[in-house]
N, C-alpha and C positions, 0 to 999 in steps of 0.2 A: 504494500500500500504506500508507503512512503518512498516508493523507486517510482512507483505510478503517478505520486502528488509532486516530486521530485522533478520529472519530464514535462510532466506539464506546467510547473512553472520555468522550466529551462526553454519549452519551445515559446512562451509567450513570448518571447525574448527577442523570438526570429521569425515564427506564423504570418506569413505562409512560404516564407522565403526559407529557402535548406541555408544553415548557418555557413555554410561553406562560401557560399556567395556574398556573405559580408564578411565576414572574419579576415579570410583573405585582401579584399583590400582593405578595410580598418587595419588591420596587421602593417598593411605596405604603408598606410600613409604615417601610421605612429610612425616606423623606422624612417622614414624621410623625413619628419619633420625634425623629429630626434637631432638627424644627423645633420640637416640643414642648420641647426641653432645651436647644438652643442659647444661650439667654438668659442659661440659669442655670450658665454655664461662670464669670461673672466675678462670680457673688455672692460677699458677704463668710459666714462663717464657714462652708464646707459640711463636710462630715464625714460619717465612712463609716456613722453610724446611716441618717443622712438619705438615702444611699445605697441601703440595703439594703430600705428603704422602699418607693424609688423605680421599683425593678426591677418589684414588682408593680402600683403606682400610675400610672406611666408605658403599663404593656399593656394598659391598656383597650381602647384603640381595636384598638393592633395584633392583640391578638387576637381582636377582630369580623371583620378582615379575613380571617385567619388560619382564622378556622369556615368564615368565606362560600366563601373557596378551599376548604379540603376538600370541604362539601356539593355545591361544583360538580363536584369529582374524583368524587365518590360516584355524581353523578345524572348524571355520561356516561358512566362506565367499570367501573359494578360493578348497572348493570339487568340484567333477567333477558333485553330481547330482544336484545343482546351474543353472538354465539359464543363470544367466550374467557371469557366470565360466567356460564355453564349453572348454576343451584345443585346439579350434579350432578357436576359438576369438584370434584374431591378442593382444587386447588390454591384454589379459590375461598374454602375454609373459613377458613385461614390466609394464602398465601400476598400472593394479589392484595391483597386491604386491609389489610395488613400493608405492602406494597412504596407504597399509595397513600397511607397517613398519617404514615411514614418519608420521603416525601421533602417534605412538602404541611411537615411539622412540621420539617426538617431545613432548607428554605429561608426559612419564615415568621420562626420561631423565633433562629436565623441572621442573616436583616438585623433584627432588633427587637435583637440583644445589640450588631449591629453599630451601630446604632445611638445605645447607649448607651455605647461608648466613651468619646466625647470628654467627657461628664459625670464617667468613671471616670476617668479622668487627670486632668480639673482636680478631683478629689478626692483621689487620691494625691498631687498636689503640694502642695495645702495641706491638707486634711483632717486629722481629728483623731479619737480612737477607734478601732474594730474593728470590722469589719462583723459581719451577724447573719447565719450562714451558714441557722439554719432558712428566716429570713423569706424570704433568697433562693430555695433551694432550692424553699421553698410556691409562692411566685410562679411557677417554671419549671412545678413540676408542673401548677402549675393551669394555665397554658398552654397547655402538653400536653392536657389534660384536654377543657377547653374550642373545641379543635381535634376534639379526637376526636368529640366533642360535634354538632358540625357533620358530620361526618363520615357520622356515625349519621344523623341528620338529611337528608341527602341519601339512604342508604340505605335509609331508612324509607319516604320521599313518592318514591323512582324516578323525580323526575324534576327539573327546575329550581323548583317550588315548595320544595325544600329549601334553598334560599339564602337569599331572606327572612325563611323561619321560624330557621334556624340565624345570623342576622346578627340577628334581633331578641331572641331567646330570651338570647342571648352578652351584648349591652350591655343588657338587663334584668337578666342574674345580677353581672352587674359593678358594676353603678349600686346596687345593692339598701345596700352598706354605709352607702351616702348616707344612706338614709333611715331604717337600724336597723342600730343599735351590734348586735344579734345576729347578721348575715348577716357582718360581718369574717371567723367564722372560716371560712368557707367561701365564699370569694370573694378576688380578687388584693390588694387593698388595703383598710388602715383608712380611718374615712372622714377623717383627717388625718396627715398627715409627722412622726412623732419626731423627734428631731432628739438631739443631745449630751445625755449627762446622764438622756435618758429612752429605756425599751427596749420594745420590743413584748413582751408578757407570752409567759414562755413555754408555758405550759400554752399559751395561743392558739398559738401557732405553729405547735407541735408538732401538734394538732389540727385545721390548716390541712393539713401536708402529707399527715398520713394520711390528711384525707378527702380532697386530690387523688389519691393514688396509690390508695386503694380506689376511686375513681372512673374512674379509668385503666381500672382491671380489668373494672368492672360496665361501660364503655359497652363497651370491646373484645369482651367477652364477648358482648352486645348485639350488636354490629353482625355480627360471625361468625354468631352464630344467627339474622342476619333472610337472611344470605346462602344460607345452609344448606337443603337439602334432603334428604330428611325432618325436620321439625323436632322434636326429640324433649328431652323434658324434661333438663333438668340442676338436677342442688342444687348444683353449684355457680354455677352462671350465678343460678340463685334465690337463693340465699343473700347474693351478691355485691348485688345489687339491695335486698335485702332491709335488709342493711348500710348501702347510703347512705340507705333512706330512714331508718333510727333515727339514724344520722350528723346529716343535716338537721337533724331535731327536739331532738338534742340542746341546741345552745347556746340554743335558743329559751326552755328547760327552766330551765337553769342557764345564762346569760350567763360568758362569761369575762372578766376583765378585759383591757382592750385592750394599755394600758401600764404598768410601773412605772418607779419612779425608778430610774437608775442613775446615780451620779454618781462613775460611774470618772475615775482621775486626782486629779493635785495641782492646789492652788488656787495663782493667782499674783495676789499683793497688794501694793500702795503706797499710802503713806497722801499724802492733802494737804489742807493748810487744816482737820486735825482732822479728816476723815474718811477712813476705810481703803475704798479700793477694791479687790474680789477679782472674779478670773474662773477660768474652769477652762482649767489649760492647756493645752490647744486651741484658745483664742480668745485667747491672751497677745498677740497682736498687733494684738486691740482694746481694750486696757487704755488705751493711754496716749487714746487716741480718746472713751474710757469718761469718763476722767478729765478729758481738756480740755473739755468738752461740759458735764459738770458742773459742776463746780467754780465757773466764772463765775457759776451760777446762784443756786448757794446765799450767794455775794456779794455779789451784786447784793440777795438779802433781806435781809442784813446780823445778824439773830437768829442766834447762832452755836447756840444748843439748838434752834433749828425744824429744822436741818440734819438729817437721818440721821448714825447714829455708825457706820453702815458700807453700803456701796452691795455687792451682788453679784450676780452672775451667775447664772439659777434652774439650771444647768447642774449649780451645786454645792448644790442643795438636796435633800437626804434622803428628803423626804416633800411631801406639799400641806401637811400644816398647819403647816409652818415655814418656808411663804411667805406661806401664810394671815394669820400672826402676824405677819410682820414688822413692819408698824407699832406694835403692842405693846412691839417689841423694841428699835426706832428700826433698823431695818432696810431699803432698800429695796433691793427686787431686781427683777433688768433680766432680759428673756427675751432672749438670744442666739441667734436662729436660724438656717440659709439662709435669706439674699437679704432678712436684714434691713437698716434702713439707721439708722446711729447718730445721722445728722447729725439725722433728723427723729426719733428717737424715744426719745432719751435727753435733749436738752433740753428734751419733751415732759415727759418720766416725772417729772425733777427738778422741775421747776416746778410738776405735779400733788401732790407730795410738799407742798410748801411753802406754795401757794395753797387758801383753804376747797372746797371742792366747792361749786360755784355749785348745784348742783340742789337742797342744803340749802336754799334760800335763800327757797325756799315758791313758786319762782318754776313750778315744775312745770319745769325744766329752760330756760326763757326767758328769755334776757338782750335788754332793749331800753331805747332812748335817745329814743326818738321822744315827740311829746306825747302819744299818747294810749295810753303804757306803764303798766303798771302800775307803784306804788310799786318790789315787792319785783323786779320786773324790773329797774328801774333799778339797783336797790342786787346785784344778780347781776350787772349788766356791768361793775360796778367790780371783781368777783370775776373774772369772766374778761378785762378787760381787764387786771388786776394781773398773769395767769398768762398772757396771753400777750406783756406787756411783759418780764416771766422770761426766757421763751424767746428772747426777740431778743437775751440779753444773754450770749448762747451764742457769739453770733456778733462781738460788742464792738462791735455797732451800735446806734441808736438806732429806736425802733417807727416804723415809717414811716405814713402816711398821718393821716386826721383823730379816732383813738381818743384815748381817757381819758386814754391816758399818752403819744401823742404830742408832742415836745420835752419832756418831765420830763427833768430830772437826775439822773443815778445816785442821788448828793448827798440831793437831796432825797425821792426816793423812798425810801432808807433811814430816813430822819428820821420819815417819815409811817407807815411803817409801824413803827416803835419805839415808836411815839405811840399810834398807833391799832389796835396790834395784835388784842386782844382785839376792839373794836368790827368789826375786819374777818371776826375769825374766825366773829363771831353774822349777818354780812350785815347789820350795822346802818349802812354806810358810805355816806351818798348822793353821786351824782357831784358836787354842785357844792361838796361837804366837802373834792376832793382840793385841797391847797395850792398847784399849779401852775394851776390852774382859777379860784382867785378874784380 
């Protein structure tokens, strides 16, 4: 009796779908998402925008799986040459594909959230900001959506040709934001990660989840009436249909903005060597990181006014064009993102700050040392060998190997560039001019 109470609440589970047909891709999609986000448990700053992001950027694949599983439920267990599938069964209208995309979307849907746990905890514990309950919410729906999708798809072709069309149709509607900023708003993801400071616009959001959940309805509605026998007109099934396609065409019409700035939160700032460092507090625990990685740099140039008079985080930036500005303003500011890494790209950024832009330099972007370089090349590797003797000085080491400022003196590198400043700044500086070289 209890093996008999036992099965039957095991098959509730799965009724009328054999467990095999979900298990298996719920299986596949945990282990992808698993494996997709694993990495990104011990990045430095994540945060719940980047988060909320993620939820829909992350289901790409999972939910290609996810259609392909439904079309396969559709195209064994809802054909017409079925006994329990007659389109003359009242239950067939509602019930059965109703009970086949409840559990197809209950198990998919299920291991894909299960599987972004462990990303959600290592962001509760260090995370910063609030999540975006729309952008989440869009993502689920479209999930949903794009399951149903599949569904239909199996329903429509009756038979296993609804798998490939419903697995290829999914990662084409998915991929589409790649290639045009218009398809975001109808689709799981932007085609990049917000991150702190900046938010998914919300006009876009909001206009994401409606058209997933009018979309809900028009395929539902859809699939009921390919089931159906006699099939007889509906204004609402038309209308419904009618709706997504003006939906579609919309953002195409009028784009929405993707993201704006949000720079919720206080700034946290310490100044040193004459320059004020700020970050949003969120990332206060890469300030001091911020600040040791610089600071060397702008040292080792030794011009205390080439310096910036304040270094920030674009986390706390208002707008674009007040980061646009920044060098106007003696400004530089660092993007703080997930899974950035400071070691390489804040002694990178300072040193970019301080050093001429070699590309100036007429050289078409080419710095070389060889005989048969040209002038203005030559006089460009002095620029990029200056800017990347900077960067090594992040580290309080000396440039290793056989470049321009290989064994130079702190000492004397100061000295040449106090001298020669201006000359370096026009790329008038040829390599055999530097002081340690002749």
């Amino acid at each position: 009796m209890n093996t008999l109470a036992s099965r039957a609440r095991s098959s509730a589970l799965f009724w009328p779908v054999p467990p095999t047909l979900v298990l298996v891709p719920a299986a596949l999609i945990l282990v992808t998402t698993l494996a997709a986000t694993w990495d990104r448990l011990g990045w430095h700053a994540l945060d719940w925008v980047y988060l909320s992001s993620q939820v829909g950027a992350q289901a790409r694949m999972p939910v290609v799986v996810s259609a392909g599983a439904a079309a396969l439920v559709a195209a064994r267990f809802a054909r017409a040459g079925l006994v329990f599938a007659q389109p003359w069964q009242p239950r067939v209208e509602r019930d059965l594909p109703l009970r086949h995309i409840t559990v197809v979307v209950a198990w998919c849907l299920g291991a894909y959230l299960a599987g972004m746990l462990p990303l959600t905890f290592a962001v509760a514990a260090a995370g910063a900001g609030s999540p975006d309950p729309v952008a989440v919410t869009g993502a689920l729906a479209g999930f949903v959506a794009l399951t149903l999708w599949g569904y239909l798809c199996g329903v429509l072709t009756r038979g296993l040709l609804g798998v490939p069309v419903a697995v290829g149709t999914v990662f084409l509607l998915t991929s589409l934001p790649l290639v045009m900023d218009a398809w975001a708003a109808l689709s799981l993801q932007l085609p990049f990660s917000p991150s702190l400071g900046v938010r998914e616009s919300a006009a876009l959001g909001a206009y994401r989840l409606g058209f997933f959940l009018l979309l809900v309805v028009a395929l539902w509605l859809t699939a009921v009436r390919s089931l159906r026998a006699p099939r007889r007109f509906s204004a609402v099934h038309g209308s419904a249909v009618a709706a997504v396609a003006v939906t579609v065409l919309l953002p195409h019409l009028h784009p929405f903005p993707l993201v704006v700035r949000a720079p919720d939160g206080a700034e946290v700032c310490e100044e040193h060597g004459g320059v004020r460092y700020c970050v949003h507090e969120g990332h206060a625990r890469d300030l001091d990181t911020i600040t040791g990685l610089s600071a060397p740099v702008f040292a080792a140039y030794g011009l205390a006014e080439a310096a910036p008079v304040e270094v920030r985080d674009q986390s706390l930036a208002r707008d674009d064009e007040e980061v646009l500005d920044g060098p106007e303003r003696g400004v530089l500011w660092f993007s703080v993102y997930p899974g950035w890494d400071p070691h390489q790209e804040v002694p990178t950024a300072a040193a970019a700050w301080l050093a001429p832009d070699f590309h100036r330099c007429g050289s078409e972007g080419a710095a070389r040392l060889g005989r048969d370089a040209d002038p203005r090349e030559r006089r460009a590797a002095v620029v990029l060998g200056l800017e990347s003797w900077l960067v090594s000085q992040a580290y309080g080491g000396e440039e290793h190997g056989d470049g321009l400022f290989s064994g130079a003196e702190p000492d004397e590198v100061r000295a040449w560039i106090r001298e020669d400043h201006e000359r370096l700044a026009a790329c008038a500086v040829e390599p055999e001019e530097l002081p340690w070289r002749t």
